[in-house]
N, C-alpha and C positions, 0 to 999 in steps of 0.2 A: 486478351485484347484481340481482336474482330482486325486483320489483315485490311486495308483500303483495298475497291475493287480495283482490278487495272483500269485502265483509260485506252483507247474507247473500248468497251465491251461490243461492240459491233460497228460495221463501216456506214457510213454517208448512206451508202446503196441498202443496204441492207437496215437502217433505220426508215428510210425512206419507204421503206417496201411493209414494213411493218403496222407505220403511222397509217401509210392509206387503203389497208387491206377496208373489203366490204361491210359497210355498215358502222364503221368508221369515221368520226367526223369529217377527216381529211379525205373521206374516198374520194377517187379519181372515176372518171369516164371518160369516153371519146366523144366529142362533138364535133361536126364541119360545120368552121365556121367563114364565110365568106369563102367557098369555095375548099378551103384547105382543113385537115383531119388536123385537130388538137385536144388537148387535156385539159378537162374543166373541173373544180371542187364540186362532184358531186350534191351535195349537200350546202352548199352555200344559197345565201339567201339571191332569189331571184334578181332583183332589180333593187337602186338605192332604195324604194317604198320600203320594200319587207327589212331594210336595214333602218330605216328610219322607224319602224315599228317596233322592231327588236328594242331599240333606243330606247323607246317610250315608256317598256316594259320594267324598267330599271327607276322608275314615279319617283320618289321624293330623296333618291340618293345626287349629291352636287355632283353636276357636270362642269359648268364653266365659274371659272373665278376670274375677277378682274376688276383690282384696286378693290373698293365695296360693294359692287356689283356680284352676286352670286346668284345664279339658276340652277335648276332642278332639271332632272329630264323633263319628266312633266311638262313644268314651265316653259324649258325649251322646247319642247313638242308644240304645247299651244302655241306660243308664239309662231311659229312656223305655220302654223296651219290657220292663221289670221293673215298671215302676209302670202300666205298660199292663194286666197282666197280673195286676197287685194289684185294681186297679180291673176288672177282671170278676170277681174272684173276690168284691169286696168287694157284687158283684150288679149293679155300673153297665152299663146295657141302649141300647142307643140311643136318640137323645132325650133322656134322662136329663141334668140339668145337674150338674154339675163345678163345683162355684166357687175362683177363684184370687185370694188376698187376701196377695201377700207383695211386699218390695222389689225393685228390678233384683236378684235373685241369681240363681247360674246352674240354681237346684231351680226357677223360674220357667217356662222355656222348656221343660222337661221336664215338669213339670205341665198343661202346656197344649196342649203334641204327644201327650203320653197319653191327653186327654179325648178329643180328634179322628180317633186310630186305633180309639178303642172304639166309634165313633161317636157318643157323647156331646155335648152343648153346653159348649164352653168358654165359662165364665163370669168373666172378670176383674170385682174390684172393685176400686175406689177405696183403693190403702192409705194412704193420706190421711187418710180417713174416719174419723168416731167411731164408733163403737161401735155410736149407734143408726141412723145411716147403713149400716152392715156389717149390719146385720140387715137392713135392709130389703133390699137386693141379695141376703142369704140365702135370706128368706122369698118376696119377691116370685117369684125363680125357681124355686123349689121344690128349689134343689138338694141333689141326695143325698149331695153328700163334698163336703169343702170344705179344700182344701189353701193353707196360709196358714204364715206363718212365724209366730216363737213373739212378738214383739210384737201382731199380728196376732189370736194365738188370747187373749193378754188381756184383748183389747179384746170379742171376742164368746160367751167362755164365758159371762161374764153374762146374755147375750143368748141363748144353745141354748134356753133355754122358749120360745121366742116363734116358734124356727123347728124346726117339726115331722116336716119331712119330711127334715131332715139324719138321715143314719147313721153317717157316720165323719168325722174330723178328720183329717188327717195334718199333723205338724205341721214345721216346719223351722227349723234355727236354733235350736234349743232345748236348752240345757243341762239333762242329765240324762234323768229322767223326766218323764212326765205324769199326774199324777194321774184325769185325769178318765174314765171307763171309753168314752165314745166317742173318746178322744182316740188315737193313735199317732205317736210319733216319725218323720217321713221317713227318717232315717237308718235305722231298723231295717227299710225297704224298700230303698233305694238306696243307703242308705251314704254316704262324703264325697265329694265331690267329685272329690280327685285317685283317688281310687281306682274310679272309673267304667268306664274302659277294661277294668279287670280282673274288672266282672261277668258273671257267664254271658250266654252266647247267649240268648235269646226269641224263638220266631216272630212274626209280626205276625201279627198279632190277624185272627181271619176274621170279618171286616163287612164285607159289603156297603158300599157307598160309594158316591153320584151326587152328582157335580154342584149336583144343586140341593138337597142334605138339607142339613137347618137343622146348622150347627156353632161358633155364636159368637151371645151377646150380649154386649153392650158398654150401659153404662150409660151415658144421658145425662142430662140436666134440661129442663126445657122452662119455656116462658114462668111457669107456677103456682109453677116447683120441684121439683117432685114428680118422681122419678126416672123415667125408661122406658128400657125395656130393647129395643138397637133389635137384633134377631134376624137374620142376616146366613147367608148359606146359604157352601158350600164354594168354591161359585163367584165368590160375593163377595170373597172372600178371597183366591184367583188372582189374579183380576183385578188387584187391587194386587201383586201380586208380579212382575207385570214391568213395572210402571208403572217405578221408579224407575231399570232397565237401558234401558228406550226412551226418559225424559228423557235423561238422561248421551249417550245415543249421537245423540241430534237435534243436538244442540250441535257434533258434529263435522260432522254432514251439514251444517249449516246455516252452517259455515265453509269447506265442501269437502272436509274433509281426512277420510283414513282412520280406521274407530274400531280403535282400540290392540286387540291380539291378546291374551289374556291371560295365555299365555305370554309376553310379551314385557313385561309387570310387573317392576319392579322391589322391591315391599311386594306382601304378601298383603293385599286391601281392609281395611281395619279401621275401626272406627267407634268412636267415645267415646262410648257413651248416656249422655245425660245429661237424658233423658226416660222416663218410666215406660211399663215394660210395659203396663200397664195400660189407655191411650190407643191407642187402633187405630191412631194414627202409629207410635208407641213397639212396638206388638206386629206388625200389619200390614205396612206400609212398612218398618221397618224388621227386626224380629227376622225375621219371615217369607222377604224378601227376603235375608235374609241365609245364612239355611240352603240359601237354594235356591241362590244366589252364592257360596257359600263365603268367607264376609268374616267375620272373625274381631269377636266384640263387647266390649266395654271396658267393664265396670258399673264405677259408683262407689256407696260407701253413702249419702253423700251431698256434693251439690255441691261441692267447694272450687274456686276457680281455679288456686290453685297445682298441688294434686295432681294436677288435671285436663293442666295444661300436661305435667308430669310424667310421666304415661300417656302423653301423644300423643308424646313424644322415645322414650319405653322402650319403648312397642309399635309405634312408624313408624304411630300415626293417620295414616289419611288422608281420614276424613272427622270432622265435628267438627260441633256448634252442638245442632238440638232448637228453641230459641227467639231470638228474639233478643238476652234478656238473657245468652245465655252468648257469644255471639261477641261482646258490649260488654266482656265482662270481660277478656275474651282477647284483646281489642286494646288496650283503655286501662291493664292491668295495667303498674306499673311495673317487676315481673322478669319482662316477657317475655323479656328479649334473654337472658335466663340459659338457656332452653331451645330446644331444633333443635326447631322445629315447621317443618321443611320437607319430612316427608308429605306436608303437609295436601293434598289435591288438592280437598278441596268445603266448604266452610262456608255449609250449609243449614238452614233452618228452618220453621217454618210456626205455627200456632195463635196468634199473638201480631202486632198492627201492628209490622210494621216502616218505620223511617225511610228516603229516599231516602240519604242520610247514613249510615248504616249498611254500603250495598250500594258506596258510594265507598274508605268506610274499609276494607270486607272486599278489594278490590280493591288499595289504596294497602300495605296491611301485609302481603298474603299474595299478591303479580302472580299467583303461579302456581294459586293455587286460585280457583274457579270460586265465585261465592256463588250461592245459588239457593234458592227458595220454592217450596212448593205450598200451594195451597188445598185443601180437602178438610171434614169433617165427619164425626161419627161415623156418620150416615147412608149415607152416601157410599163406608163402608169403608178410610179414608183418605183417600190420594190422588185427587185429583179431576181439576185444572189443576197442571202444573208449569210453572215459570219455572227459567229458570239461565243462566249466562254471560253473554257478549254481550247475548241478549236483556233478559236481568236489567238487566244496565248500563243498556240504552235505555229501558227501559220500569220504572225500579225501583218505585214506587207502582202497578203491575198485580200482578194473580196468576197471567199467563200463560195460553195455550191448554189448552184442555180435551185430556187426551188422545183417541185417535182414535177410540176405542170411547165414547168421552163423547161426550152430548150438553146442551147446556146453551144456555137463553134468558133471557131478564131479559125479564120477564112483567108486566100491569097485572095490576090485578083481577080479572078476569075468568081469565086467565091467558092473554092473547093475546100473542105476544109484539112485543116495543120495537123499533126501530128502531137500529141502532148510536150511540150518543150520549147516548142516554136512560136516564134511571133507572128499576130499578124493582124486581122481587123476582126474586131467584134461584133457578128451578127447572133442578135436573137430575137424569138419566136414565143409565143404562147397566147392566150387567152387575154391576156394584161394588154397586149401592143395594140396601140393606136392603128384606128383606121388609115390613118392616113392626115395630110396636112389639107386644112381649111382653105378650100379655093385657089390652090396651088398646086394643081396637075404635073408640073413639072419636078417638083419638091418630090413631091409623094411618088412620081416613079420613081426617080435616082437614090430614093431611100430605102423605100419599100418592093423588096423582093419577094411571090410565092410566098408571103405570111411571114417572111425574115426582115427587120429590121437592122441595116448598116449602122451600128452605134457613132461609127468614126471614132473610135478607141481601140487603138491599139495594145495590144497583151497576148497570154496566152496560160493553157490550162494545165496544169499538172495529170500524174497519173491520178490520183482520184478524185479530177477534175473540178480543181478546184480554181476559182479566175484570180488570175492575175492582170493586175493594169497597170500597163509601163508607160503607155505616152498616150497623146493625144492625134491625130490624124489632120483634127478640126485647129481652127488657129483657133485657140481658148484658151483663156487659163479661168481656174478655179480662185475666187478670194472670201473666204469665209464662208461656203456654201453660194457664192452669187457667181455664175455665170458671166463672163467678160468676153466680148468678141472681140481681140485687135484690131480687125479692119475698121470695124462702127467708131472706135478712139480713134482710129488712125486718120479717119475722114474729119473727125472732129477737129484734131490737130489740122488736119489740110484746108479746112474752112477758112483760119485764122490769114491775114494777107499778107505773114510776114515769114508765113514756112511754107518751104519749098520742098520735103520732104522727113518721114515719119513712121518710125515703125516702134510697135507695142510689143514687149514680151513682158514675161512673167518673172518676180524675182521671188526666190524662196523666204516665205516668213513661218516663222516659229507655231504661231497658232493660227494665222490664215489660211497656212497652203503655202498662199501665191498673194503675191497683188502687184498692179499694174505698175511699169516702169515705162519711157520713153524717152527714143533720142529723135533730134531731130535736126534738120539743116536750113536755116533762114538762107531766104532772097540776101543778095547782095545790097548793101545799102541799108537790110531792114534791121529793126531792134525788137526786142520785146523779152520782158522779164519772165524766169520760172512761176511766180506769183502770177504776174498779169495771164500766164497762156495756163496754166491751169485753173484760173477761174473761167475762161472762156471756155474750158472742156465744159466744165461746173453747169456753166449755161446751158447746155444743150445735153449733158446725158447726167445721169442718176447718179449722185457721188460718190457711189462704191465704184464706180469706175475709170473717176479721175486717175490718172496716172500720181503715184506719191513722189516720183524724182522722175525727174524731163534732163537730161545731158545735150548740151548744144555741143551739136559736130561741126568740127571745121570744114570739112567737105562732103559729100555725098554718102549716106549710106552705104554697108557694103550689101551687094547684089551679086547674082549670078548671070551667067551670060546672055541667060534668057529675061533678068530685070527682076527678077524677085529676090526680095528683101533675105539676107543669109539671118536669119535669127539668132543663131547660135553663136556669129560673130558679135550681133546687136547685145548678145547678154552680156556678154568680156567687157563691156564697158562701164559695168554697174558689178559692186563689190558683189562675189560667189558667197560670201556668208551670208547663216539667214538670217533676215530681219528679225 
């Protein structure tokens, strides 16, 4: 009997150096880009066009699934280049922003490869978001069409006065007609779904196209609330597109063993989203990655565990999670054993703490599939650091090495960087980061340093640097992969006429992370019930970010001498165990 090889047969550095030797898929070069010297995927495809061509090249193998709706590359290619071709007619010029406001469906992926062959900025927003959130990502980008499903266009026809430089609606999902004269049915463009394969031919679209032309904002919040819109060029966008094929294949080098031929597959890759397009992981990382990989994708309209399991036996998943709360579902469920979930070959995540607990149990129920994290940011373009397998195992509380065109230090003050061991603020740099925030000069200085971006995460790297992430810098908590700004709840709270003061933290849940708690201190004289003030959050922001317990204080907050809110005192008031 054949001894097992040791683990790892070679380091991080030394795998690294291997994958991207010359003529190598992963080779490396040096590029200056906006002034600054960095490391690009030699060999990666130009611009989203030649990734959307790649796509094409993969004809009559399923890409999107969703409910009875199923497309083909093909399918999905022509469609895209039918609404490609609507939008020049409809005047969309390059630069021009695109906004895309609908659920995982598969008119999604098609709306968003048609802004980027026009040259256009794809605009994802939030569909999550109210109404007056939806306008603001309207107005703030100035976009000129705005392709949304028909829940979606409810929420913002109220809203078309306030944003001026919209021209067209296309709308999807929508029973019937539309009344409104800027408004249009998708369908009476691209028609349903199963019937995409059967529309005409389209050339592609003649634009010009480089590299570094702006083609994605992606909304984020910042410490105030206040959205920005962080502007990410074509290249940013590659970049992540073969992040997730060089993690998967380190993992083999870094065991010694051969990476699988893909012929010699036995499933076509397929992935259960169970993450919104809309998230540069969800669009990026993954959709991205997926056209260009030919891995078929798996919407749901919305979460169940059951159906979910159900997908992954009917389509052979083989890869599964998004956050941590859905690999808890899918391991603690008591009708697992009812379904063949043994595709699975990856159960990965990112945007949400995960437990070391977690990375044992994904191990213990699934031997054969690999658990794995990245770190990343909407700055970042996604993917930043991956972690996965083995390494995962040893190291499960890091978020793994940066990849190799990444560069990243955990910086004091000043921005000098720490010494492996030390805490301090995460800045990084590569090919991936965002130009800079949308019309917000001031944003974009205080973030963006000489081609380093200030994560506001705090952490720090080991000796074979690998990241660690201990806090936050920024007031956020993480709740199931979504994004929570205290001050934005906190205002929300302050709106209402009966508080007088309001501060948000974060309390630890099981399979969330985090999710929002609040205390707060009424006017004298006022009343109002936990019920009543959390539906008035309800009103005004997206309900993953209602507060789930509000504690009424007797008296004032505690603060420090300069008036800021002591958070750490604010959690002692809400039980320490996790939800």
């Amino acid at each position: 009997m054949t001894d097992p090889k040791p683990w790892p047969v070679m380091s991080i550095e030394r795998a690294h150096e291997l994958m991207t030797t010359p003529g190598s898929a992963f080779e490396i070069e040096e590029r200056v880009i906006r002034g600054v010297p960095l490391r690009v995927w030699k060999n990666a495809p130009a611009t989203m066009r030649e990734v959307f061509l790649v796509g094409r090249s993969h004809g009559a193998a399923t890409f999107l699934v969703y409910e009875d709706d199923r497309a083909t590359f093909e399918g999905f290619a022509r469609a895209t280049l039918v609404l490609a071709e609507r939008l020049q007619q409809q005047g969309v010029a390059k630069g021009d922003r695109v906004a895309i406001a609908m659920r995982n469906v598969p008119e999604w992926p098609v709306a968003y490869f048609a802004a980027l062959l026009v040259g256009a900025i794809a605009t994802p927003l939030n569909a999550w978001g109210t109404g007056n959130e939806l306008e603001f990502g309207l107005s703030d980008s100035g976009a000129k069409v705005a392709i949304v499903d028909a829940e979606r266009w409810d929420r913002i026809e109220p809203h078309l006065p306030q944003c001026p430089a919209l021209e067209r609606v296309f709308v999807a999902r929508v029973k019937g007609s539309v009344s409104n004269p800027i408004a249009t049915p998708l369908t009476d463009v691209i028609g349903p779904v199963n019937g995409w394969s059967d529309l005409p031919a389209r050339p592609m679209p003649a634009v010009p196209l480089d590299p570094e032309d702006d083609a994605t904002i992606f909304y984020t919040s910042g410490t105030t609330g206040r959205q920005k819109g962080a502007l990410g060029t074509h290249r940013a966008s590659i970049s992540t597109v073969l992040a997730s094929s060089f993690s998967a294949q380190r993992n083999f080098w870094r065991k010694g063993e051969p990476v699988p031929k893909p012929e010699d597959r036995k499933f076509q890759r397929a992935v259960l989203l169970a993450i919104p397009f809309f998230h540069t992981t969800g669009c990026q990382a993954i959709l991205c990655a997926a056209v260009y990989g030919g891995t078929k994708i798996v919407c749901l309209h919305r979460w169940d565990v059951e159906q979910a399991m159900g997908l992954i036996e009917r389509e052979r998943c083989t890869q599964a999670g998004g956050v941590p709360t859905i690999a808890w579902q899918i391991i603690e469920h008591p009708e697992r054993h009812r379904f063949d979930l043994s595709s699975l070959e990856s159960v990965s995540y990112g945007g949400a703490p995960a437990s070391p607990e977690l990375v044992r149990r994904i191990k213990e129920v699934f031997p054969l599939s690999a658990p794995g994290l990245g770190w990343g940011m909407t700055e970042t373009s996604a993917t930043f650091s991956s972690h996965g397998g083995e390494d995962y195992v040893r190291k499960p509380d890091s978020s793994g090495p940066a990849l190799p065109i990444c560069d990243m230090k955990i910086a004091d003050d000043a921005g000098n960087a720490l010494p492996p061991g030390q805490v301090g603020e995460l800045w990084a740099r590569g090919p991936n980061v965002v130009k800079g925030y949308w019309n917000n000069p001031e944003a974009t200085a205080a973030t963006f340093v000489d081609g380093w971006v200030r994560t506001g995460d705090l952490g720090y790297m080991d000796e074979e640097a690998f990241l660690f992430i201990v806090d936050r810098k920024k007031d956020m908590l993480i709740r199931g992969g979504e994004n929570i700004y205290c001050t934005e709840v906190e205002d929300a709270l302050y709106a209402h006429p009966a508080v007088m003061d309001a501060g948000v933290v974060g309390r630890p849940h099981r399979t969330l992370g985090e999710e929002p708690v609040a205390a707060v201190t009424l006017k004298p004289g006022q009343s109002v019930s936990e019920a009543e003030l959390r539906a008035f959050v309800g009103e005004r922001l997206a309900a993953f970010k209602v507060p789930v317990r509000i504690h009424f204080n007797a008296g004032m907050l505690p603060r420090n001498v300069n008036g800021k809110l002591l958070k750490p005192e604010i959690k002692k008031l809400f039980p320490q165990e996790a939800a």
